[in-house]
C-alpha positions in Angstrom: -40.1 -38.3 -16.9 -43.2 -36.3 -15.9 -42.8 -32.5 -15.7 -43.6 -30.6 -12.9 -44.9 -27.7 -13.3 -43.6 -24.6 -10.7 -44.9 -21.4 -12.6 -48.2 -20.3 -13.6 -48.3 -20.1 -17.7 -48.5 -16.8 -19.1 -49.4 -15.3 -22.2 -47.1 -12.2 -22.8 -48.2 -8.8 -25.4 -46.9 -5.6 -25.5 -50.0 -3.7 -25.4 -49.9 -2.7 -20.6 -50.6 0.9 -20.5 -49.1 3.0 -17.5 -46.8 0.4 -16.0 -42.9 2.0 -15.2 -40.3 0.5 -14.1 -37.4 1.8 -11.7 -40.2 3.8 -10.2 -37.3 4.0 -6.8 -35.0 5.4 -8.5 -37.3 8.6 -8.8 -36.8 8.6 -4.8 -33.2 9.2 -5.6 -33.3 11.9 -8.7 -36.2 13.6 -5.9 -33.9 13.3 -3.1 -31.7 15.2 -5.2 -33.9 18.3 -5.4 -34.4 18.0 -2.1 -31.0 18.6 -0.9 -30.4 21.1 -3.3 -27.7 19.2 -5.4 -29.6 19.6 -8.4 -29.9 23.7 -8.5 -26.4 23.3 -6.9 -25.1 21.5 -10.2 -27.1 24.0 -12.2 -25.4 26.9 -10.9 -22.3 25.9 -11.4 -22.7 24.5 -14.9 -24.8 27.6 -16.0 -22.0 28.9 -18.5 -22.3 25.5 -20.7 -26.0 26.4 -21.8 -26.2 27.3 -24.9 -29.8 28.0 -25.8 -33.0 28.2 -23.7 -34.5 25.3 -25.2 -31.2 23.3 -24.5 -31.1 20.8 -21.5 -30.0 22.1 -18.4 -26.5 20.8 -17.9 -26.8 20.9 -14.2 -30.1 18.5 -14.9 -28.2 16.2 -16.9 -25.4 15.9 -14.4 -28.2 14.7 -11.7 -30.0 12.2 -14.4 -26.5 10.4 -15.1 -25.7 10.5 -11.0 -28.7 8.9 -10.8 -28.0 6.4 -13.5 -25.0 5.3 -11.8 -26.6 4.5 -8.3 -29.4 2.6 -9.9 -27.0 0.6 -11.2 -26.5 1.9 -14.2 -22.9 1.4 -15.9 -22.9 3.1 -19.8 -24.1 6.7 -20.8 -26.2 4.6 -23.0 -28.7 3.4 -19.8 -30.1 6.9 -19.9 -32.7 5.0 -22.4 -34.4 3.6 -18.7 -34.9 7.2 -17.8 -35.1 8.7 -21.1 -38.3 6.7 -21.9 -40.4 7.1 -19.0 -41.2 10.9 -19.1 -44.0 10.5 -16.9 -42.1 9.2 -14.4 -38.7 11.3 -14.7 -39.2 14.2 -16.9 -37.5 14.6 -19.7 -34.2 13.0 -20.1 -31.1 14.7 -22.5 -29.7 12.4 -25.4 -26.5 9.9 -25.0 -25.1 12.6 -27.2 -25.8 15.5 -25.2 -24.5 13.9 -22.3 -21.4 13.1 -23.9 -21.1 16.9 -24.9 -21.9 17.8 -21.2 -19.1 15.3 -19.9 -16.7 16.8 -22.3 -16.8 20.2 -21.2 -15.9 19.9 -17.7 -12.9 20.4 -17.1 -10.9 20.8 -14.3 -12.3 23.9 -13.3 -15.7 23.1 -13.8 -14.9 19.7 -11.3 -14.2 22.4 -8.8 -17.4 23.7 -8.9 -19.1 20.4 -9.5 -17.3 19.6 -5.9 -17.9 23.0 -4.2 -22.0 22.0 -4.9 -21.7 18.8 -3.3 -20.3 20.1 -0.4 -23.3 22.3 -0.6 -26.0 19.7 -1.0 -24.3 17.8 1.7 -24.4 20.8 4.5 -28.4 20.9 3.6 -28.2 16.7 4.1 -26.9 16.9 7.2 -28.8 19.8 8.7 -31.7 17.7 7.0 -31.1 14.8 9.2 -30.4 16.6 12.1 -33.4 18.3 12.5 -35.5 15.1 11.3 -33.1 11.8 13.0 -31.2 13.6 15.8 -27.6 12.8 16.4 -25.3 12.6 13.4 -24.6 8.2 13.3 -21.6 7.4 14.6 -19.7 4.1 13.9 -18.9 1.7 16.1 -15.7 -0.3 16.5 -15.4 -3.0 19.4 -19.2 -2.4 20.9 -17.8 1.0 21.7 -18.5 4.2 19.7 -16.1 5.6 18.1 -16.8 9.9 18.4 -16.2 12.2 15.5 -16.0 11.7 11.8 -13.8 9.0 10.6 -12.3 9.3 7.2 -10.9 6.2 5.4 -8.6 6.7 2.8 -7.6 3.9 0.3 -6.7 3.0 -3.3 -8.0 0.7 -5.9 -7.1 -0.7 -9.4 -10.0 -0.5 -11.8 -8.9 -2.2 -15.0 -9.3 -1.3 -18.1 -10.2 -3.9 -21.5 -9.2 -1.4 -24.2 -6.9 1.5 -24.5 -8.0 4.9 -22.9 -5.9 7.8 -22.3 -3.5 7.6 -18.8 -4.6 3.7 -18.8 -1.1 1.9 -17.7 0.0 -1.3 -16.3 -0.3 -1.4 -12.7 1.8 -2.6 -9.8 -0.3 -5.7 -9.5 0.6 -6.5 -13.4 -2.6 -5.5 -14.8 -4.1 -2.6 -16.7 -5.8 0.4 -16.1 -6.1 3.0 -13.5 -5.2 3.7 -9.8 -7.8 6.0 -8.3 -7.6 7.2 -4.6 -10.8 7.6 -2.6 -12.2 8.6 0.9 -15.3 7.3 2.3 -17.1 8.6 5.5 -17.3 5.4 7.7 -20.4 7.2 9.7 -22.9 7.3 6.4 -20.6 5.6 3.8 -20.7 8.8 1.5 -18.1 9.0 -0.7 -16.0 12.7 0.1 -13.2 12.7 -2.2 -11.6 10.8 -5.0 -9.0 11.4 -7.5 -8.3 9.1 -11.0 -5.1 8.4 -11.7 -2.8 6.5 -14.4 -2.6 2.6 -13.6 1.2 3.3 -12.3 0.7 6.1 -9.7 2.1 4.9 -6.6 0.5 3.9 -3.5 2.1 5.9 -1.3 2.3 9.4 -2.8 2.3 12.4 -0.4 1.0 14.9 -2.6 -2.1 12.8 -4.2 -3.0 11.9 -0.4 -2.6 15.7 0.4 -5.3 16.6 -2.5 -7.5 13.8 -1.1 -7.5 14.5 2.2 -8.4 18.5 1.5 -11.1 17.8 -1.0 -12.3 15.1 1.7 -12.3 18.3 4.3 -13.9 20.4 1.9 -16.8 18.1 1.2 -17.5 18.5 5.0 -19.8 21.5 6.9 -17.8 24.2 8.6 -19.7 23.5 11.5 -18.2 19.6 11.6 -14.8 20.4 10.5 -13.9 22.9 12.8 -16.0 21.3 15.5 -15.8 17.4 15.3 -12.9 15.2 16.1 -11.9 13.6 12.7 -10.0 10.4 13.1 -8.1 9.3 9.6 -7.6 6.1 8.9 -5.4 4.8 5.9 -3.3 1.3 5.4 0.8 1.8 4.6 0.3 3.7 1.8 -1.1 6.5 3.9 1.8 6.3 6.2 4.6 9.0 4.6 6.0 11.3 7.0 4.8 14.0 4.9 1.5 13.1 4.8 1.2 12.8 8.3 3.5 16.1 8.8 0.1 17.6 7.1 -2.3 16.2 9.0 -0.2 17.3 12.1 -0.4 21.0 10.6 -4.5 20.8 9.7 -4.3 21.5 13.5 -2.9 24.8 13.3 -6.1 25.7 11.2 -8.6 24.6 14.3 -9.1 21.0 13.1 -9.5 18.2 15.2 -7.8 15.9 12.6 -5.7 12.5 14.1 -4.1 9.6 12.1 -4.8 5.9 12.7 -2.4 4.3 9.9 -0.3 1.3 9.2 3.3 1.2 9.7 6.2 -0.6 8.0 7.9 -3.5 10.0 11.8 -2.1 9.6 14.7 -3.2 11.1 14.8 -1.2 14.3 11.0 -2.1 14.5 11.7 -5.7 14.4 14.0 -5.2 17.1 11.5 -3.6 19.7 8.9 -5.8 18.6 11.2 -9.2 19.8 11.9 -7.6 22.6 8.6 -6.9 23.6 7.1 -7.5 27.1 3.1 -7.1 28.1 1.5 -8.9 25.4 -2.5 -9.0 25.8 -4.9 -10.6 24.2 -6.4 -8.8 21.0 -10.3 -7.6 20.2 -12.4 -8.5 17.5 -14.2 -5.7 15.7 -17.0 -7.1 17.8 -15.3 -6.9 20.9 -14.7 -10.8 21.2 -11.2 -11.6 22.1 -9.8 -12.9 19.4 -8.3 -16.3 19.4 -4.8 -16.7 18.9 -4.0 -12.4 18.8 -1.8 -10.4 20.7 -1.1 -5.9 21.0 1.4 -4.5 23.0 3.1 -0.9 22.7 6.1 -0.5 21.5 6.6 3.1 21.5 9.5 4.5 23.1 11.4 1.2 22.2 13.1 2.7 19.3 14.1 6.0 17.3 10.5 7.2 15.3 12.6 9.5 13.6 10.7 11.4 10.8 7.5 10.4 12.8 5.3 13.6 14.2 5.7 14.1 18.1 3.4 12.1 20.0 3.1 9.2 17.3 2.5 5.7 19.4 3.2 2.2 18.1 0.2 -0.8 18.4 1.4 -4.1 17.5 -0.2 -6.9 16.6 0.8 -10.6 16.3 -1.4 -13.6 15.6 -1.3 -17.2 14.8 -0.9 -17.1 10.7 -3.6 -18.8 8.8 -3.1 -21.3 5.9 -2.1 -19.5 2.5 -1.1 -15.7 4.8 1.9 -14.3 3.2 4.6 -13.8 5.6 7.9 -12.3 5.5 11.2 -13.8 6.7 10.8 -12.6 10.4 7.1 -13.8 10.6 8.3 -17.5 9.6 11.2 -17.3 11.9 8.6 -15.9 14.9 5.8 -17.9 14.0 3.6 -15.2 14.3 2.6 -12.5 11.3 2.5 -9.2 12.8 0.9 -5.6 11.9 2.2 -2.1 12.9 -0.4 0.4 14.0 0.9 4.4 14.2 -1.6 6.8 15.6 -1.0 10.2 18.1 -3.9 9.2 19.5 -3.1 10.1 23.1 -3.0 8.1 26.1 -6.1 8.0 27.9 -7.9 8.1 24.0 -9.2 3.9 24.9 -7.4 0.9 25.5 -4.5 0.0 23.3 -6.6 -3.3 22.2 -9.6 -0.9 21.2 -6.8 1.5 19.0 -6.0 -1.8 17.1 -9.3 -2.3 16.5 -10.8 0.8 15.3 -7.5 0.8 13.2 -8.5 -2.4 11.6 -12.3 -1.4 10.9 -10.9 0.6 8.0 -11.0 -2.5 6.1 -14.5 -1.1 5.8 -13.6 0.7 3.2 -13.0 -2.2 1.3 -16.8 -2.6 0.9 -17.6 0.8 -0.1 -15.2 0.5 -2.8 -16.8 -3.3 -4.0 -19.6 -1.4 -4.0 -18.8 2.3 -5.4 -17.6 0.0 -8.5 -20.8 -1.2 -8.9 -21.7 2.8 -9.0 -20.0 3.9 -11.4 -16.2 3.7 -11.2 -16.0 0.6 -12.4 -15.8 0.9 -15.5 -15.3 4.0 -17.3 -16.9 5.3 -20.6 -14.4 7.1 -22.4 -11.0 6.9 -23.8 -10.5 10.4 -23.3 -8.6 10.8 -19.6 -10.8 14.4 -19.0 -14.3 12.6 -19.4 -13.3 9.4 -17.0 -12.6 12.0 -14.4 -15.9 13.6 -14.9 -17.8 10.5 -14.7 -15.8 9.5 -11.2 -17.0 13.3 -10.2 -20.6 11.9 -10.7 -20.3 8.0 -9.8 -19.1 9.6 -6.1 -22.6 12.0 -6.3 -24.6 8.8 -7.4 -22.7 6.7 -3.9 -24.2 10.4 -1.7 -27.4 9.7 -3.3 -28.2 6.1 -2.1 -26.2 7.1 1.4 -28.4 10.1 1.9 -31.3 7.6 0.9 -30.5 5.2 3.9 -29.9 7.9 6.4 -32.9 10.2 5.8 -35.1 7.9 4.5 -34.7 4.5 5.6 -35.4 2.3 8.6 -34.4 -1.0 9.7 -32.2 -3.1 8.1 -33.1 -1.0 4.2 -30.9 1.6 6.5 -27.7 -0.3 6.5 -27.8 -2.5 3.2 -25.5 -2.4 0.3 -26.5 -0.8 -2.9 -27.2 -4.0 -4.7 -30.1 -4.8 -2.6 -31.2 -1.5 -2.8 -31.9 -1.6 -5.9 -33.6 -5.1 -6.1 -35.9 -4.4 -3.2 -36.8 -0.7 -4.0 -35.1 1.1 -6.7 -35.9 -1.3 -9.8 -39.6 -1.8 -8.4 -42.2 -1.5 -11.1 -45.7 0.7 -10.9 -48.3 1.7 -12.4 -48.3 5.6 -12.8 -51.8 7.7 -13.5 -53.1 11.4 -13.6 -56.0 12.1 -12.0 -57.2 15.3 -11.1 -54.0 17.1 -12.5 -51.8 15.1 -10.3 -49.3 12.1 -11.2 -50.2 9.4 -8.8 -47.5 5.9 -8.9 -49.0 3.0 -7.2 -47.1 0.1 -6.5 -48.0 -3.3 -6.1 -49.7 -4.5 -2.8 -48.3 -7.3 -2.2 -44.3 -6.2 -3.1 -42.8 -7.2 0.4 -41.2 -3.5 0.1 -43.8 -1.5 -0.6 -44.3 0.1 2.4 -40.7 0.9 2.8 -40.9 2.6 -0.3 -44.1 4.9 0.0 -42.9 5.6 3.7 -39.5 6.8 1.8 -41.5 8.9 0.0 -43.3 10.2 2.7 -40.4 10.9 4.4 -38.6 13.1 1.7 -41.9 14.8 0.8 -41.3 16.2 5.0 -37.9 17.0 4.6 -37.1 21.1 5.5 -36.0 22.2 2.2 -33.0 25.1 2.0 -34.4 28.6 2.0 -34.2 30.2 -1.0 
């Protein structure tokens, strides 16, 4: 058989001079400065300096945040930064940052959080004053206005023993973290790690979420913005809701969108049902074989906050869907919606569907685990915490990246590509004329993405002061 040959032969020394690789990523550790996360984080980790000549721990903090959104998934990946100084400066030790992650306990985390909400009030005005109108999803071909907060929870599971590592309710191993995304920018606001056998539905961990979520936003969007939250049947305990119902007594526009259990008085107004109409795809195509009607007012929504409405939705079942005994008996598998959206808020086939597009959120956490949280250093509960604290910073860094620095399509993609196209590009870096200059290749189909990203964050306002 004759070979072909497809690639051009190559002889291969060690002796290129100059050349970096993940030259990107120093768009995220500059974005960072930028911002001000990174004399954020140094503020509030002052106290665990120890000498002058030490590493800043707020420094460190940023370097391993930006470890994790280039990809990076051990303490021990610092080596990429570590050894490039041109490019990123110099980079603390696995050790050090071991030490560093450590030490931060849970007081410290509150800090660590209180300067992210920082950073993020200077991202925001940042894009305000250089992209206009904060982005706002879309759900149905029809925007959806406000913030919209998706809260969900996820196993991560663990290979070895670490501390508050259990089985799970799926019958695995490991933990049970609850996050909240942003479904404008896809930043990640809030998460909490918890032991593999928390339960989904626990009021008080969805209470701590939420806040810290509310927290992470600007005063002038929280008090000012309608905030829609959207959460599966985990999120749907009456005192959950009873506290959303009360963040309105503190001037926030706050309103549920969650699933609903199926019980026996629901069942009951569901079969007895009249004005069925035809249900929406998230992109506003009628969806074949999908029906919504209200049911509220049918039955008793005792425990349920005044002004709750019931959406349901029945469709055709497809092969392998897991239906319970009235779905077989019905032939249809149907979903409960609860929101106090009020009437007049859109169409009760647009509520359904903006309720569904939280299964967004099921991408940003695929894709957060590919930033950090999935998979966690330490066996030592404290430190997996920490490094959840600083996977969620790494997720704000490459959403800050698309939505202040980004155009087209770069503006919209998932992390992984990201990093292929731009982040892991290599250069060739050179002082001249006491400046660092990083040139990279020509003819990299991304190269002009990437210097305009540069460009771009080299004309962001900074913060006074």
């Amino acid at each position: 058989m004759q070979a072909t040959a497809t690639r051009p032969k190559i002889i291969v020394t060690g002796g290129g001079r100059g050349v970096v690789g993940h030259a990107g990523a120093r768009l995220l550790a500059d974005l960072a400065d930028a911002t001000g996360l990174t004399s954020a984080f140094s503020l509030a980790l002052a106290r665990l300096r120890q000498r002058r000549r030490d590493h800043e721990p707020g420094r460190i903090a940023v370097d391993l945040a930006v470890l994790l959104a280039d990809g990076g998934e051990a303490i021990a990946d610092l080596a990429v930064l570590r050894n490039q100084p041109a490019l990123f400066g110099p980079v603390a030790s696995d050790p050090t940052a071991w030490r560093l992650l450590s030490q931060l306990d849970a007081t410290i985390l509150a800090e660590l959080r209180a300067a992210r909400a920082q950073a993020r009030e200077v991202a925001w005005a940042q894009h305000a004053e250089t992209r206009g109108d904060f982005p706002q999803p879309t759900v149905a071909g029809q925007q959806v206005d406000g913030l919209v907060l998706d809260i969900d929870a996820t196993i991560v599971i663990c290979h070895s023993e670490k501390e508050s590592a259990t089985r799970t309710w799926k019958k695995t191993f490991g933990f049970h973290p609850l996050l909240c995304f942003l479904d404008n920018t896809g930043e990640a606001l809030a998460g909490m790690l918890r032991e593999g056998r928390a339960g989904s539905n626990t009021t008080t961990d969805h209470i701590t979420v939420l806040d810290q979520a509310l927290a992470q936003i600007p005063d002038a969007h929280r008090h000012g913005t309608p905030i829609l939250l959207r959460a599966d049947s985990a999120g749907s305990s009456h005192g959950f809701l009873a506290h959303i119902r009360g963040l309105r007594q503190q001037q926030v526009d706050i309103r549920f969108s969650v699933g609903a259990a199926i019980t026996e008085p629901v069942r009951t107004a569901i079969q007895a049902a009249t004005g069925w109409v035809p249900a929406i795809d998230t992109d506003g195509d009628l969806r074949e074989h999908a029906e919504v009607c209200e049911i509220t007012g049918s039955f008793d929504p005792a425990g349920w906050p005044e002004g709750t409405r019931f959406l349901v939705r029945r469709e055709r079942p497809h092969p392998g869907a897991q239906l319970s005994l009235f779905d077989t008996i019905a032939g249809w598998r149907h979903q409960v919606v609860a929101t106090d959206t009020p009437p007049g808020g859109g169409s009760i086939q647009h509520l359904e569907a903006r309720h569904r597009a939280h299964a967004r959120v099921e991408d940003r956490i695929r894709t957060g685990k590919n930033t950090g949280f999935g998979r966690f250093p330490s066996r030592i509960f404290a430190i997996n915490q920490a490094w959840l604290q600083l996977a969620l910073t790494g997720i704000d860094l490459l959403a800050w990246t698309r939505t202040l620095l980004l155009d087209g399509d770069l503006a919209s993609t998932e992390p992984k590509k990201l990093r292929y196209q731009l982040l892991h590009v290599a250069a060739r870096i050179t002082r001249t004329a006491r400046r660092t200059c990083l040139a990279i290749a020509a003819n990299w189909p991304w190269t002009d993405a990437l210097t305009s990203a540069f460009s771009k964050l080299a004309a962001l306002p900074r913060p006074a002061g």
